[in-house]
C-alpha positions as CSV (number, residue, x, y, z in Angstrom):
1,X,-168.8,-103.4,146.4
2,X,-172.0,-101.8,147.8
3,X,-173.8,-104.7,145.9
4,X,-172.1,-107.7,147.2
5,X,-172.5,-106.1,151.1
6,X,-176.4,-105.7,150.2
7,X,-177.0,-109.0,148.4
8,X,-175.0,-110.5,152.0
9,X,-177.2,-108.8,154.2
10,X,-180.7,-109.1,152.3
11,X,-179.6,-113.2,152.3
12,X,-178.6,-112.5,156.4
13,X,-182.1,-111.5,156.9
14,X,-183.9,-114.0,154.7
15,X,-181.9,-117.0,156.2
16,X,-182.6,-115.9,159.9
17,X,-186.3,-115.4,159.2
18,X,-186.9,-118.2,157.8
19,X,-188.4,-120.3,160.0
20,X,-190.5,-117.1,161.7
21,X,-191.2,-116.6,158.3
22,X,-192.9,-120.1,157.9
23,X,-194.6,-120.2,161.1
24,X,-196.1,-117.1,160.4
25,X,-197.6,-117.9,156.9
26,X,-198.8,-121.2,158.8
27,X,-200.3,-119.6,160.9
28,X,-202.0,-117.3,158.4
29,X,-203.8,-119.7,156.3
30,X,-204.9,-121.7,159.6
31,X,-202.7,-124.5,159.6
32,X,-202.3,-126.3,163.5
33,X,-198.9,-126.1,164.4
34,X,-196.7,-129.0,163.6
35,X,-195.9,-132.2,165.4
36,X,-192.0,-133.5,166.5
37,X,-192.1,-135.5,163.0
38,X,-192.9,-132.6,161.0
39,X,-190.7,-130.3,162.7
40,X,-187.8,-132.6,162.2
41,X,-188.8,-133.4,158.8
42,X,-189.0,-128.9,158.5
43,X,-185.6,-128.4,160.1
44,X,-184.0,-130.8,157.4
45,X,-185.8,-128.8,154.7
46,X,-184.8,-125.4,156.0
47,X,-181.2,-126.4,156.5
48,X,-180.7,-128.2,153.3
49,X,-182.4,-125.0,151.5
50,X,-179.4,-122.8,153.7
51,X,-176.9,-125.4,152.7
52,X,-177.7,-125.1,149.1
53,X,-178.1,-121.4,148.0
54,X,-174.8,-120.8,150.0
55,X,-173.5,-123.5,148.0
56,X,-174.9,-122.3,144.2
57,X,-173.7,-118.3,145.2
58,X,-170.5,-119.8,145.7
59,X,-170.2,-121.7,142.7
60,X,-171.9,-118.6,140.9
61,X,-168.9,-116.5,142.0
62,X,-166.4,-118.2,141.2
63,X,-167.7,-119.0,137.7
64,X,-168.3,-115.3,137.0
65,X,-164.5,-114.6,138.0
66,X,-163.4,-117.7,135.8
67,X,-165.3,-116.9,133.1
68,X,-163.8,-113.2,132.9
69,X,-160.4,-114.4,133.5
70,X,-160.9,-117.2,130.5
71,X,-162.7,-115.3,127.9
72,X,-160.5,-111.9,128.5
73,X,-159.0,-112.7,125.1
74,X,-162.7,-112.6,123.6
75,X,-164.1,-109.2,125.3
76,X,-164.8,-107.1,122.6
77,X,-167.5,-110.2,121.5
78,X,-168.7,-111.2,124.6
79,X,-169.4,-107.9,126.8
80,X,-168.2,-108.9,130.6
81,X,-168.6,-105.7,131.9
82,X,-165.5,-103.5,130.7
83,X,-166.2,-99.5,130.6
84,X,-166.5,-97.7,127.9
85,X,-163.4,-95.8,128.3
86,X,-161.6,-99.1,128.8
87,X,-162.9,-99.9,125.2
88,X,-161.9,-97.0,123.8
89,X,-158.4,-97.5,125.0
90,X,-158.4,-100.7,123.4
91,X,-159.4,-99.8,120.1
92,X,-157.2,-97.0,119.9
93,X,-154.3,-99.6,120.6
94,X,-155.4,-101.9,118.0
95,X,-155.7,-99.0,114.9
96,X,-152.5,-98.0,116.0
């Protein structure tokens, strides 16, 4: 749980600095500031780049919890992150 509330705010921060972020390195390698048509053309880019990471984490989710509900059949081959205890209980129930 703790990792899913930092991974969300670590991409909060990233996503809102973005574009301070990019003026900043811009600025630091002594590049002029940009003109309407490259600001336009950056504001595309830095929305699509938004657009898509939210989309691939979402897809990334929700194929982690489909593959573990799929393969739950196949855990002992492929590990999806049972405990060790869990294992143990489930060996015990198949010698049995």
């Amino acid at each position: 749980m703790i990792c899913i509330v930092l991974t969300g705010l670590q991409e909060a921060i990233f996503r809102c600095t973005m574009i301070d972020r990019d003026h900043m390195y811009r600025a630091f390698i002594g590049r002029e500031q940009m003109n309407h048509v490259q600001k336009d053309l950056a504001l595309k880019v830095w929305a699509s780049s938004i657009a898509l990471s939210t989309f691939y984490e979402v897809v990334a989710i929700i194929s982690c919890r489909m593959t573990y509900l799929f393969f739950r059949p196949h855990r002992f081959t492929i590990n999806l992150g049972y405990g060790f205890l869990e294992v143990r209980r489930e060996w015990r129930k198949m010698l049995l």
